[in-house]
C-alpha positions as MATLAB code, in Angstrom:
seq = 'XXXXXXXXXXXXXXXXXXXXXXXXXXXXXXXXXXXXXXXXXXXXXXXXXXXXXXXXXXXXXXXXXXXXXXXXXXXXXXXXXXXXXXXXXXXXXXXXXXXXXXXXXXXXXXXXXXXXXXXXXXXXXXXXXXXXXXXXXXXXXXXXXXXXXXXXXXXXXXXXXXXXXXXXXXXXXXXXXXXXXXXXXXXXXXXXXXXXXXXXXXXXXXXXXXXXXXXXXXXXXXXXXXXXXXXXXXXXXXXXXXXXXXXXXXXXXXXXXXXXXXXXXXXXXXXXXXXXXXXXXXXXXXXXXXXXXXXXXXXXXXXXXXXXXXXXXXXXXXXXXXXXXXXXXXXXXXXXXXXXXXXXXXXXXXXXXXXXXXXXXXXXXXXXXXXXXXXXXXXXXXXXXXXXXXXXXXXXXXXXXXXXXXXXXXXXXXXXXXXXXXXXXXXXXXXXXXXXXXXXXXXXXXXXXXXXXXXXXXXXXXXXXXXXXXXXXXXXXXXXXXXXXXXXXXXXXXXXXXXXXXXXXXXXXXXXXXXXXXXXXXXXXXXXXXXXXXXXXXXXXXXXXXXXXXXXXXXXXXXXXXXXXXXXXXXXXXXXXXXXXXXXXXXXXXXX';
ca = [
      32.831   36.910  -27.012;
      33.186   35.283  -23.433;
      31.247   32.330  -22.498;
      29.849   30.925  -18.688;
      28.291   27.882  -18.298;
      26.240   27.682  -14.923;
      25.245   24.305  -13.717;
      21.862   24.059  -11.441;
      21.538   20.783  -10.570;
      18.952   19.764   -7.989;
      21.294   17.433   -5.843;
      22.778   20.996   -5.174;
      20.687   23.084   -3.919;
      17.772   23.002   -1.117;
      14.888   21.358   -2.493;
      11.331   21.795   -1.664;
      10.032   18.855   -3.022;
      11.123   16.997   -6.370;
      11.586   19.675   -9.489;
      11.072   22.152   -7.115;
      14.392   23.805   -5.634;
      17.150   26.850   -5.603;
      20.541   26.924   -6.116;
      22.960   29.496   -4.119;
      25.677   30.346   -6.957;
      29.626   30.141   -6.137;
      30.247   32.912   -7.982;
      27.783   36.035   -8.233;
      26.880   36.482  -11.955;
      26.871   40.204  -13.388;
      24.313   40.802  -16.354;
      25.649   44.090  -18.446;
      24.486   45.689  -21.106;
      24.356   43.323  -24.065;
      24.567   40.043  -22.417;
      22.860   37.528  -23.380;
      21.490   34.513  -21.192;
      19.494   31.386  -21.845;
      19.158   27.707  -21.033;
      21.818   25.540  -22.856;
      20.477   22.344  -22.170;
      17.669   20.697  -19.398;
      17.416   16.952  -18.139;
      14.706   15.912  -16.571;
      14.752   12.694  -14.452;
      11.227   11.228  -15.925;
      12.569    7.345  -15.326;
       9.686    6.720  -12.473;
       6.939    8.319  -14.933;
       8.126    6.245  -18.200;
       7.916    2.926  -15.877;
      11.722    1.387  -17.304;
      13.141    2.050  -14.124;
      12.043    2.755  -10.322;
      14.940    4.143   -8.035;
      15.947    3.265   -4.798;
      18.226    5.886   -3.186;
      18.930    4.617   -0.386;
      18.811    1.106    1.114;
      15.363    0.416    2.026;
      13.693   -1.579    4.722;
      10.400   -3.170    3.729;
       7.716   -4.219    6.384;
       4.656   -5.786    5.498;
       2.487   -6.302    8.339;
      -0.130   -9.309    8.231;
      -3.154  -10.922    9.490;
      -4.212  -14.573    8.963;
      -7.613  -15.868    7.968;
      -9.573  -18.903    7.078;
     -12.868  -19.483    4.805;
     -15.475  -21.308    6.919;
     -16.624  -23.848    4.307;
     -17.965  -27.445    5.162;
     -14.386  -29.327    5.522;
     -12.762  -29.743    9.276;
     -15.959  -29.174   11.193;
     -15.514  -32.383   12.651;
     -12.172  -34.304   13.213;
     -11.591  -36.911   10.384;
     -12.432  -40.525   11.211;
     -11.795  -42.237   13.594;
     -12.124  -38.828   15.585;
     -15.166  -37.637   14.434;
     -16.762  -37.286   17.631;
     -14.788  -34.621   18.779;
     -15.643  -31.481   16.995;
     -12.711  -29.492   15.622;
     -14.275  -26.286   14.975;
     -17.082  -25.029   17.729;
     -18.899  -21.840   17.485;
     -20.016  -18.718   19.786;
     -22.655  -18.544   20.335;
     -24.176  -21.499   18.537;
     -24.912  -21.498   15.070;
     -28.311  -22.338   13.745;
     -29.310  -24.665   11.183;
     -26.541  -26.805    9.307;
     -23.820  -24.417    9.999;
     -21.798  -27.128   12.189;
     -21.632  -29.555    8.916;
     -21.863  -27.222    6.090;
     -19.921  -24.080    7.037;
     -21.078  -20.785    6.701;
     -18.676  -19.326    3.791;
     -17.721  -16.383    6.049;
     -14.564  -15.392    6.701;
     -13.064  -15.389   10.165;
      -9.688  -13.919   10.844;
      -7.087  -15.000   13.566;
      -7.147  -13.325   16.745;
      -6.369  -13.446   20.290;
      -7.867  -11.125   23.359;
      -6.580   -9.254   26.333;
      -8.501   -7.230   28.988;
      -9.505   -3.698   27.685;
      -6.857   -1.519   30.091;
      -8.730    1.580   31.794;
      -6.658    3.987   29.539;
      -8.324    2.810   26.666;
      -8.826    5.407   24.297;
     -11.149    5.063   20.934;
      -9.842    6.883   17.786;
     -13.103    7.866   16.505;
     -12.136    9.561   13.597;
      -9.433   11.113   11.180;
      -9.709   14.427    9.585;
      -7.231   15.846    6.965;
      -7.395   18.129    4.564;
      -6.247   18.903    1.212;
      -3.882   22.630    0.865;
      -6.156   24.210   -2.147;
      -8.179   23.898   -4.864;
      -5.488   23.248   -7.756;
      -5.252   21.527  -11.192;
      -2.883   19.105  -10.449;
      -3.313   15.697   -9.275;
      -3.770   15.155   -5.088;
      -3.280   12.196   -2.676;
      -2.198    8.569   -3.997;
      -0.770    8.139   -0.653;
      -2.098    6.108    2.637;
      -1.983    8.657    5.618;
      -0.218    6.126    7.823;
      -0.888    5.962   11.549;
       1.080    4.494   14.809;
      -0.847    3.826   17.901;
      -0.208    1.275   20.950;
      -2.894   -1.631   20.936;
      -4.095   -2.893   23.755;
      -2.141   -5.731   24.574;
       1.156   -3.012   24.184;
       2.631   -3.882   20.580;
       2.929   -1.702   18.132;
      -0.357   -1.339   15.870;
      -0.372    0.502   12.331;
      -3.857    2.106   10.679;
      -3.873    3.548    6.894;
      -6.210    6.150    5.595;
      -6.275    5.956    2.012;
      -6.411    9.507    0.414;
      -7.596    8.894   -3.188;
      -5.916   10.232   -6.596;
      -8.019   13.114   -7.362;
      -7.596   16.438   -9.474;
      -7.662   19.173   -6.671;
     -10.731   20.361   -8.653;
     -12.479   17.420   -7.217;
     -12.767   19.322   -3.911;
     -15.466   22.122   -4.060;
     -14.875   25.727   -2.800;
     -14.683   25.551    1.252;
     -14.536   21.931    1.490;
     -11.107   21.172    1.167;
     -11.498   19.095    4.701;
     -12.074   15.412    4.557;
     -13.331   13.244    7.567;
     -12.569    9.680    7.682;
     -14.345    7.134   10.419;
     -11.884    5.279   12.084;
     -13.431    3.611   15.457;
     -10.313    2.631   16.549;
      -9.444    0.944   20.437;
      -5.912    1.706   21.641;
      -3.644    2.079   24.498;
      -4.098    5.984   25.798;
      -4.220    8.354   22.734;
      -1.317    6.991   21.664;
      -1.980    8.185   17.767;
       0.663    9.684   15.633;
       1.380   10.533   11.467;
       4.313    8.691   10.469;
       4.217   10.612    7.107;
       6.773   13.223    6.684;
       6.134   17.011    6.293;
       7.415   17.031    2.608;
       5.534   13.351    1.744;
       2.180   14.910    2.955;
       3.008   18.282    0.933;
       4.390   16.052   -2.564;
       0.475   15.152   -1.951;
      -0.970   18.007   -1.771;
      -1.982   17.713    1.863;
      -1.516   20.295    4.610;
       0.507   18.433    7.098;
      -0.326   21.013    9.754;
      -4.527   20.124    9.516;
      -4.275   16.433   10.042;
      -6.055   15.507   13.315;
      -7.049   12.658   15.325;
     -10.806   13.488   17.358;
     -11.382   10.831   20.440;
     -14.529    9.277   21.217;
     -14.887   10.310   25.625;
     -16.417    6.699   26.031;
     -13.778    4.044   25.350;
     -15.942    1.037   26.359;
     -16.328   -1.320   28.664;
     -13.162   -1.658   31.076;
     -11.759   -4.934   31.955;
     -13.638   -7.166   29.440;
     -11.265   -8.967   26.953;
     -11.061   -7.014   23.238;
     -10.085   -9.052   20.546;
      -7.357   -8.139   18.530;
      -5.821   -9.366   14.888;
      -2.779  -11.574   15.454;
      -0.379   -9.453   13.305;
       3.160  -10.753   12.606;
       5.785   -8.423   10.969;
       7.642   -9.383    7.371;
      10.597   -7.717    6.474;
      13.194   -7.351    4.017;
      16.042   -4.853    2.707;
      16.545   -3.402   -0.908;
      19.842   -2.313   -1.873;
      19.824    1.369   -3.075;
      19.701    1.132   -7.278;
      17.865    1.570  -10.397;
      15.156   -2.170  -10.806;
      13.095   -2.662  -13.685;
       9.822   -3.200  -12.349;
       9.507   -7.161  -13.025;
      13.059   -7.254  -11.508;
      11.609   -5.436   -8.154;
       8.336   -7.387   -7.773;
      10.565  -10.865   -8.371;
      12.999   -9.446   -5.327;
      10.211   -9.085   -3.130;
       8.339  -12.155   -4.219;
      11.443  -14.109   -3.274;
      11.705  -12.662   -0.045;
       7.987  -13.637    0.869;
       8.179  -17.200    0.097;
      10.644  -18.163    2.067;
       9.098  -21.003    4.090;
      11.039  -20.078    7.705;
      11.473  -16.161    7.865;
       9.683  -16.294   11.446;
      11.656  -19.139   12.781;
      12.901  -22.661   12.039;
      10.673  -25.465   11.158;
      10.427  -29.106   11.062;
       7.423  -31.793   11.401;
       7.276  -32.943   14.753;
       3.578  -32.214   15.850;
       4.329  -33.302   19.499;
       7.384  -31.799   20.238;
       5.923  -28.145   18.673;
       8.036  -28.348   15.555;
       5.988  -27.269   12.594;
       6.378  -27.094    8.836;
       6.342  -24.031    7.965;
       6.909  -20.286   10.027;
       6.016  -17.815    8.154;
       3.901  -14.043    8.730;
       2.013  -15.782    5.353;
       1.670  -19.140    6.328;
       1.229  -20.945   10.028;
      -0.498  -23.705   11.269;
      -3.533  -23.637   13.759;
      -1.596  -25.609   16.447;
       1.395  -23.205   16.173;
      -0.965  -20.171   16.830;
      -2.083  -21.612   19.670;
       1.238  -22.078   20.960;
       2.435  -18.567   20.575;
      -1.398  -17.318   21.618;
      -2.624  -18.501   24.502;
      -5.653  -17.093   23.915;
      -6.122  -17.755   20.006;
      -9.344  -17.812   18.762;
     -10.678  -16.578   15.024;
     -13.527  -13.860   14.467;
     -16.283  -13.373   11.432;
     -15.143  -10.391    9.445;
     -18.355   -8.695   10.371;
     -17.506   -9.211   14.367;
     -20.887  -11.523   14.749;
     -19.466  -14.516   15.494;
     -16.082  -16.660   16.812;
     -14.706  -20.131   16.459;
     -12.215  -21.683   18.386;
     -10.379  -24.476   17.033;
     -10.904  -28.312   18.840;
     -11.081  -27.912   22.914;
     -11.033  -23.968   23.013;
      -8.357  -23.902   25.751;
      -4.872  -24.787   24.157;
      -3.712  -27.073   21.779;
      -3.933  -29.954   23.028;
      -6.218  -31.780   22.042;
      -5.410  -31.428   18.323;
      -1.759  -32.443   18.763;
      -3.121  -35.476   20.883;
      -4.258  -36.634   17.645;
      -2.309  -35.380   15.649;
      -4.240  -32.780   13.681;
      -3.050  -29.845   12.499;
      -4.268  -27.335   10.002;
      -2.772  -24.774    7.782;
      -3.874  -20.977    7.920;
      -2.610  -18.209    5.895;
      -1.280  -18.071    2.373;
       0.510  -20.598    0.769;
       0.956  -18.872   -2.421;
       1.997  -15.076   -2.227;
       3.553  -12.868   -5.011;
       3.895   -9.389   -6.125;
       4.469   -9.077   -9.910;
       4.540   -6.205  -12.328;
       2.053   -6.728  -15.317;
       3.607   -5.093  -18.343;
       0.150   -5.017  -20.139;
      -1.692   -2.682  -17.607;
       1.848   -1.525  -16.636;
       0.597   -1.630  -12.552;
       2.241   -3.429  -10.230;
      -0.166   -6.688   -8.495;
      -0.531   -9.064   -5.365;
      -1.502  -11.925   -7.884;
      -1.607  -14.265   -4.803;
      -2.322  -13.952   -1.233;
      -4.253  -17.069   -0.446;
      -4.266  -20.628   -0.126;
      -6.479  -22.222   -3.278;
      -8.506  -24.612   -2.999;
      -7.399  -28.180   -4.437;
      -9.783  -29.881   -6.927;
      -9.531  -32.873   -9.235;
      -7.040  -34.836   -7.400;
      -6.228  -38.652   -8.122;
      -8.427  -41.159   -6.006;
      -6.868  -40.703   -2.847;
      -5.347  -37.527   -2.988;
      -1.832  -39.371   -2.601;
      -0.356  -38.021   -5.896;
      -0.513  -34.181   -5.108;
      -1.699  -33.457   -8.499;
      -4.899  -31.386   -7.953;
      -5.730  -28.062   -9.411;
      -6.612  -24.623   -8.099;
     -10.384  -24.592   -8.101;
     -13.499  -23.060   -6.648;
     -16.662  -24.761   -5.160;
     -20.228  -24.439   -4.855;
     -21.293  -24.829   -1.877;
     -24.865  -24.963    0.235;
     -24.463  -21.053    0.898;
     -22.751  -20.197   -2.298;
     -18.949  -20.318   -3.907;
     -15.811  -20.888   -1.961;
     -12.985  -19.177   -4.390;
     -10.171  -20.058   -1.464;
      -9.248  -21.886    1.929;
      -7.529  -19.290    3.741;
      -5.385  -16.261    2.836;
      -4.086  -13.303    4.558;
      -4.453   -9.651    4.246;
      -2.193   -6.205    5.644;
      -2.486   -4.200    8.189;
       0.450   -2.469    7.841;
       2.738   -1.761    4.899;
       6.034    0.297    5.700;
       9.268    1.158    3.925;
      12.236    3.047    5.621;
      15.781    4.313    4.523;
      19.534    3.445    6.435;
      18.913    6.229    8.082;
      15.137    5.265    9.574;
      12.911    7.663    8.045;
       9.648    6.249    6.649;
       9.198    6.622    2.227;
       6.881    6.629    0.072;
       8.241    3.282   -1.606;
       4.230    1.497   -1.271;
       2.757    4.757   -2.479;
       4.879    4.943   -5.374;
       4.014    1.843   -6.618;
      -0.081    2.642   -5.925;
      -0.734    0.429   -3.089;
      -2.079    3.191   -1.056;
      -5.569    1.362   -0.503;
      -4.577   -2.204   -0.046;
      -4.742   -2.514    3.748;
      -7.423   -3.693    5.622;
      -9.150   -1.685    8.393;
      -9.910   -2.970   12.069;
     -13.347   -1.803   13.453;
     -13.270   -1.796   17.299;
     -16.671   -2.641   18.475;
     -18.673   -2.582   21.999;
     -20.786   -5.909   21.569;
     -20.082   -8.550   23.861;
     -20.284  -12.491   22.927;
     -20.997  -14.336   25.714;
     -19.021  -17.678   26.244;
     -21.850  -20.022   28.044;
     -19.929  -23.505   26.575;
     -16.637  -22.301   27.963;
     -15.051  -22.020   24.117;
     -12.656  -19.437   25.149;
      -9.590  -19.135   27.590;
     -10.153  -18.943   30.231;
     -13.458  -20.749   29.546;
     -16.730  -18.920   29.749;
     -14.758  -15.458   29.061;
     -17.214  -12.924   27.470;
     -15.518  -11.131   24.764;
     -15.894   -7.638   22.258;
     -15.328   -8.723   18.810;
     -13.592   -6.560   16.086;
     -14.810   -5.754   12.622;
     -12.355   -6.198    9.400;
     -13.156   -4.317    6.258;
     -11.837   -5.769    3.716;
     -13.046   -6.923    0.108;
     -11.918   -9.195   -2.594;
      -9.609   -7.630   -5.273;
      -8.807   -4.669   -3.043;
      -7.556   -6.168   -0.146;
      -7.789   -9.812   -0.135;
      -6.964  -12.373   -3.175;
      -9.211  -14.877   -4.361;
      -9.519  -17.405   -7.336;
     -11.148  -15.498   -9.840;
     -15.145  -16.759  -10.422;
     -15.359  -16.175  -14.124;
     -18.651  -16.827  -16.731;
     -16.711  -20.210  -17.748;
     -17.043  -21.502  -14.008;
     -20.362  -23.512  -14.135;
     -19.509  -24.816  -17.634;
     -18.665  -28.636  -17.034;
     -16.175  -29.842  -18.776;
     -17.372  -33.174  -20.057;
     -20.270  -34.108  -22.686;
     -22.458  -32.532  -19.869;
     -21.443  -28.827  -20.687;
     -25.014  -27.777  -21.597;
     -25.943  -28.121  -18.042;
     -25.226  -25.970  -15.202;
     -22.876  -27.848  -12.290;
     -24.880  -29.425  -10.293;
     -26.634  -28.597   -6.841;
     -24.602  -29.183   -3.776;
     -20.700  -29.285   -3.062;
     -19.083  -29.145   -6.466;
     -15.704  -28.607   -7.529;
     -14.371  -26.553  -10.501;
     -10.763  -26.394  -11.521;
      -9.886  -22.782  -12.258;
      -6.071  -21.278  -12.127;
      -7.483  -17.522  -12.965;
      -6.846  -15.414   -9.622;
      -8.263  -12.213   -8.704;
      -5.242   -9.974   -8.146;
      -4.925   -6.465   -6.040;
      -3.700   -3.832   -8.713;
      -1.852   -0.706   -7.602;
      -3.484    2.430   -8.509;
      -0.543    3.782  -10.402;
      -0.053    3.540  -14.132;
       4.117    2.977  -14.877;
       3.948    4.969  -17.907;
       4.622    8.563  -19.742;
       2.842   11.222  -18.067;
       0.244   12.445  -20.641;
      -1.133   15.397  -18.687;
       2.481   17.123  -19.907;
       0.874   17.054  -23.353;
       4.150   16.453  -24.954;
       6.292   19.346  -22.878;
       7.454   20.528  -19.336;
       8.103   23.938  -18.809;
      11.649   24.982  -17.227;
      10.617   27.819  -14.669;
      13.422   30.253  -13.258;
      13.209   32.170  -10.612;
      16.377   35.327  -10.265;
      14.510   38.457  -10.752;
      14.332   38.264  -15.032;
      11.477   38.778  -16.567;
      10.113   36.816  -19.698;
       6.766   36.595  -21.333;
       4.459   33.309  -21.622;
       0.980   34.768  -22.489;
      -1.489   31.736  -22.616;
      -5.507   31.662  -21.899;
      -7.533   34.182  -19.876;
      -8.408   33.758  -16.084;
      -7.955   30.890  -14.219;
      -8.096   28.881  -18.099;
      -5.022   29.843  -18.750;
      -1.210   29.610  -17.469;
       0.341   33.016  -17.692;
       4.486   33.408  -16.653;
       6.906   35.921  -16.468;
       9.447   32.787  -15.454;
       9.559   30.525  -18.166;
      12.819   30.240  -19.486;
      12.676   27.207  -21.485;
      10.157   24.558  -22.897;
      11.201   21.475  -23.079;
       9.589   18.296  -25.652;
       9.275   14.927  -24.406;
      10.021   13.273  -27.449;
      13.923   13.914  -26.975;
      14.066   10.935  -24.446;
      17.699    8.932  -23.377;
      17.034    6.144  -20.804;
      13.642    7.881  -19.630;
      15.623   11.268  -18.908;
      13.839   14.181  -21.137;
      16.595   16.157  -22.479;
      16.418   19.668  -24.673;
      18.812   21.968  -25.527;
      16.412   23.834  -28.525;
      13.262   25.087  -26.011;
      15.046   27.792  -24.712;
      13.897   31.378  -24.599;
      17.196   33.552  -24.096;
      17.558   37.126  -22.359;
      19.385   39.945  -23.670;
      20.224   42.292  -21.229;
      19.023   45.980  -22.305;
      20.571   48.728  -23.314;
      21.149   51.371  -20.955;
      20.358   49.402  -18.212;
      22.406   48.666  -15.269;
      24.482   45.484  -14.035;
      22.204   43.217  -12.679;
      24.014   41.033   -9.872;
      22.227   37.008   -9.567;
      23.612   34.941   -6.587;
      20.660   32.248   -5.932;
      18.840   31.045   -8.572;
      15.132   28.707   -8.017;
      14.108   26.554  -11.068;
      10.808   24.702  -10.677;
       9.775   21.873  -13.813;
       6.142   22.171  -14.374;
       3.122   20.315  -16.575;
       1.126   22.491  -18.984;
      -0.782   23.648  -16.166;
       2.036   25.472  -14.384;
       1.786   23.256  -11.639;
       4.952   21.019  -10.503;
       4.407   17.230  -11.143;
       3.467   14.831   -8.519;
       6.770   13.129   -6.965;
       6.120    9.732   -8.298;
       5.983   11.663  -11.572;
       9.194   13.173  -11.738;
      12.186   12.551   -9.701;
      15.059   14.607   -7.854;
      18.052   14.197  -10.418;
      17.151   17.046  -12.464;
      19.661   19.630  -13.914;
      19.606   22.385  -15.754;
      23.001   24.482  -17.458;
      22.909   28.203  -18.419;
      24.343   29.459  -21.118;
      26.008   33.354  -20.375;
      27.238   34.710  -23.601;
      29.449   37.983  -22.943;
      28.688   41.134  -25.155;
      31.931   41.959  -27.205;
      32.282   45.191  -25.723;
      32.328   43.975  -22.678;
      35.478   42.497  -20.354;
      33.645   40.179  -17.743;
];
């Protein structure tokens, strides 16, 4: 008896997406009578769904994009003593009742404006839809978009497309329509997404469109616009443990000068820290002439001491921080997700008399309006990942941050400017709107049942009315979507699907209950695990070729993995290194 091994290993062939490919053969296999051929052995590159290890193939180029904002509670309303006089936050239009010495609690986001151009164009909305109805999981992945703002940068805009079973969609409405209300520079839209990142998703990359509002606004009058500065950093291409991955990027984000050099010298613009996370009011106003820092709900602005520049507040030497001071992305082994624990700036509590010995705690207070859980913090607008070679991946989306961006409303309101807050003074300007929430997009100190307890002989009582301060480390963190851990709709085995005109037999369930094959070659257990590859070599289900029937020539052979419902797992499922050997065992009678 003559034995052939035949190798059909993914990296080999053309691939359609991950577990999904064919091989061309270098040498044409002939099946005679008597031959006998089945699947030797299978491994299945499960590393990404068992959560030990997440693969880089390539070098890869993170950018976070990021927006600054502050929490407008009752401190710096006023400049400290002997300043007081001069105001250091003012408000358009004017606030009513004790807003100017309590604060509202609101938060207001760092901006800047520029004249609306007459190309404006206004994305109104996104529509995209999903390719069928099927049984297998869709989306996880943020749809992301490219457009010009208005002052010329580059802008970015995600869609989230939830994880949903394709069952979720009903009969004829597979479309989806997503409200965008978007300002730009011309129609200047485009999908960065790949073809084959859109189809791993289980959306048709051919039906995603952008639909224009005709009436852009109003010409001419400034637009606000985030102030958005750009982080990045390179992975090398390798296998990370997850906690090894999230302390690599963790490290990257903290460094206190990754937007330029620093140093403390107020009146000469050197500043302590430069970072997309952290800056300081003065230094925005420096880089933005026209700085200013809109509620989240687009109702109201503040401007910072005179309004015009900064420099009144280097004059006396006052400067404030904005941003996060305390940013991290860690991988919690006990919900196995990955988390931005901290994207914020707490607020300090308990200090020594005099606040000279830096040894307050994290805290949360109650204020006239309500709880303050955090000074200032930041959130994205933007998160990006691309190989050597400069096409954009799915890195974000694999680790299930594919809803953690916030969303910029354009809107057509106009504040008027009567004080002359703005610059140029008295400039009437069209706010924006920012959606964004705690715990999805935006960290906070966490506000737990224990918060009002007081921790003295007092803890009967409730803390008391008015500004009080609570010491509380708890954060609440943004958790990824994804789960790093065994896929359990396999229920305990893949099949091994072959495609090279033999027919088997897998009889299963009626109708569309069941999975029914004429393919399956080979099922495979997912208890025989080596370093989160599945390996088998006893699932096989061999073919004899008949008697009396003639050679059968196979030159190309397609092998697809598949869960228990014959569909092909989701990319972040199952990877590309998958292989699979044939075994050809040679009748005796026969010579080749």
């Amino acid at each position: 008896m003559a034995t052939k091994v035949i190798k059909l290993r993914e990296a080999e062939g053309v691939q359609n997406q991950n577990a999904d490919y064919k091989i061309a053969l270098d040498r044409t296999l002939q099946l005679n009578e008597g031959d006998t051929l089945a699947i030797k052995s299978v491994y299945l590159d499960t590393i990404a769904a068992g959560g030990q290890a997440i693969e880089l193939s390539d070098d890869t180029t993170l950018n976070m994009d990021v927006a600054r904002y502050f929490i407008n509670d009752g401190g710096d309303q006023t400049m400290p003593n002997p300043n007081q006089a001069h105001r250091m936050r003012k408000y358009i239009p004017a606030p009513g009742g004790n807003v100017e010495t309590t604060g509202d609690g609101d938060v207001y986001f760092s901006c800047k404006h520029t004249p609306t151009p007459a190309n404006t164009a206004w994305l109104e909305f996104v529509e995209y839809k999903i390719k069928t109805r099927t049984t297998r999981e869709t989306g996880g992945i943020d749809l992301r978009i490219q457009y010009t703002r208005l002052d010329g940068t580059v802008g970015f805009h995600h869609i989230s497309v939830p994880r949903k079973p394709g069952t979720f969609y009903p009969v004829g409405s597979l479309k989806v329509t997503v409200p965008v209300n978007l300002k730009m520079l011309g129609e200047s839209a485009q999908l960065l997404n790949s073809r084959s990142q859109l189809n791993g998703h289980w959306i048709d990359p051919d039906k995603v469109k952008f639909l224009y509002n005709a009436t852009p606004g109003q010409i001419g009058v400034a637009q606000s616009e985030l102030i958005i500065d750009r982080f990045t950093m390179t992975l090398a291409k390798g296998y990370y443990a997850p906690s090894q991955l999230a302390s690599l990027v963790t490290d990257g984000m903290v460094k206190i000068d990754s937007a330029g050099p620093v140093g403390n010298d107020l009146a000469n613009d050197a500043f302590p820290v430069n970072s997309p996370f952290l800056k300081t009011v003065v230094l925005t106003k420096v880089e933005n002439a026209t700085s200013h820092f809109v509620n989240q709900d687009g109702a109201r602005i503040i401007t910072y001491a005179d309004g015009v520049g900064p420099q009144e507040m280097k004059a006396l030497n006052q400067d404030r921080l904005i941003g996060a001071s305390q940013v991290a992305l860690e991988y919690n082994d006990e919900h196995k997700k990955f988390a931005f624990t901290m994207l914020h700036t707490p607020i300090y509590v308990n200090e020594h008399a005099g606040g000279a010995n830096n040894d307050g705690l994290p805290g949360v207070t109650y204020d006239a309006y309500g709880m303050t859980n955090r000074y200032s913090g930041v959130v994205f607008t933007g998160l990006g990942a691309v190989d050597s070679a400069g096409n954009n991946t799915d890195f974000w989306d694999n680790l299930g941050f594919e809803n953690v961006c916030a969303q910029v409303e354009s809107l057509n309101a106009t504040i008027a400017d009567p004080n002359g807050f703005m610059n140029p003074p008295n400039t009437p300007v069209m706010p924006i709107k920012v959606v964004a929430s705690e715990g999805a997009q935006m960290t906070a100190g966490y506000e737990s049942l224990d918060t009002p307890v007081q921790k003295n002989e007092n803890f009967r009582q409730p803390v008391g009315t008015g500004t009080t301060a609570v010491a509380t480390a708890a954060t609440l963190p943004i958790y990824g979507s994804k789960v790093f851990a065994n896929d359990y709709k396999n229920e305990g085995y893949y099949f091994v699907e072959l495609s090279m005109g033999i027919n088997q037999s897998l009889t299963g369930g009626t109708g569309d209950r069941g999975f029914n094959s004429n393919k399956i070659h080979s099922i495979v257990g997912t208890y025989f695990t080596t370093n989160n590859y599945t390996i088998d070599s006893q699932g096989s289900i061999p073919y004899v070729h008949p008697a009396g029937s003639e050679p059968m020539m196979v030159s190309d052979i397609g092998v697809r993995i598949l869960n228990a419902s014959g569909e092909v797992p989701s990319e972040d499922l199952i990877g590309p290194n998958n292989t699979v050997f044939l075994e050809l065992i040679k009748a005796p009678t026969q010579n080749k």
